[in-house]
C-alpha positions, 0 to 999 in steps of 0.5 A: 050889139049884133053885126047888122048893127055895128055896121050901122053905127059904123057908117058916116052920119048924114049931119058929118058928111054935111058938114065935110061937103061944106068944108071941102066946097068952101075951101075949093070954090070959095064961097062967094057962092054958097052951096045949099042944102035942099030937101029934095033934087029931081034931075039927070045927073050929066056928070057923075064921079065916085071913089070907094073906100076898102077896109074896116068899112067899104062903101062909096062916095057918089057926086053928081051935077049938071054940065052946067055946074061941071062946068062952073065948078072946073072954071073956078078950080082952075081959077078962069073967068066965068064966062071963059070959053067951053071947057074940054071934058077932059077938063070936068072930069078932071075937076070933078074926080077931084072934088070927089077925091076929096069927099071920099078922103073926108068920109074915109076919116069917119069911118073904122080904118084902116082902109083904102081910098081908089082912084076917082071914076068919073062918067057923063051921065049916072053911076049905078052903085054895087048891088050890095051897097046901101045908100047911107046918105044922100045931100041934096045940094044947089050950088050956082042955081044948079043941083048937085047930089052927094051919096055915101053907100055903104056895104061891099060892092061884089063883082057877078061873075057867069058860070060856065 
């Protein structure tokens, strides 16, 4: 087996991360409102969060939304009515680092450790991955009516430095 190909079947399978996303969604928010996989999501994310994963394998777990599905997402983690006054972005990135944590941790358990999880990034608008980094999955999600992407990229993200 040559390297490209050990890398290959060591990244997480698009049918494992499907069945994590659902995991984590269901036992979170509950599933009063199911969240549903779609073929395809055309849209600006408003929010965006990811981790990366270093170890035996490297790569990065990307999730992003809506601020309306930011926002419904935050209500119900911290258990608030629906219909509860605006929330503050501190508030969405919060709940939404947090889920993406926990997707991260998730995929972490499907690839060749050991490895290390970072800290949750979270940003209004999109997140540009590494340019080494290859998109190995992408769900297409609704959830509440509003879209919401899970990437997984594999590959180690390298820093470009000037020369002097």
């Amino acid at each position: 087996m040559s390297a490209e190909q050990a890398a290959a079947a060591a990244n997480p399978r698009a049918d494992d991360v499907r069945t994590l996303t659902h995991q984590v969604w269901t036992t979170f928010l509950g599933e009063q409102i199911p969240l549903l996989f779609v073929e395809d999501n055309t849209f600006i994310p408003d929010w965006s969060a990811s981790v990366t994963i270093r170890g035996a394998w490297d790569g990065m777990v990307s999730l992003e939304t809506t601020r309306a599905c930011a926002q419904r997402v935050t209500r119900a983690l911290l258990g608030l009515d629906a219909d509860a006054d605006d929330l503050a972005d501190a508030d969405l990135v919060d709940a939404v680092g947090e889920l993406v944590n926990m997707l991260g941790g998730n995929v972490k358990g499907l690839v060749p450790g050991p490895s290390r999880l970072s800290l949750p990034l979270v940003a209004a608008g999109r997140f540009a991955h590494g340019s080494h980094q290859a998109r190995v999955v992408r769900l297409c999600s609704s959830w509440a009516g509003e879209p919401l992407d899970v990437t997984v990229h594999a590959g180690r993200a390298t820093a470009s430095r000037e020369q002097r």
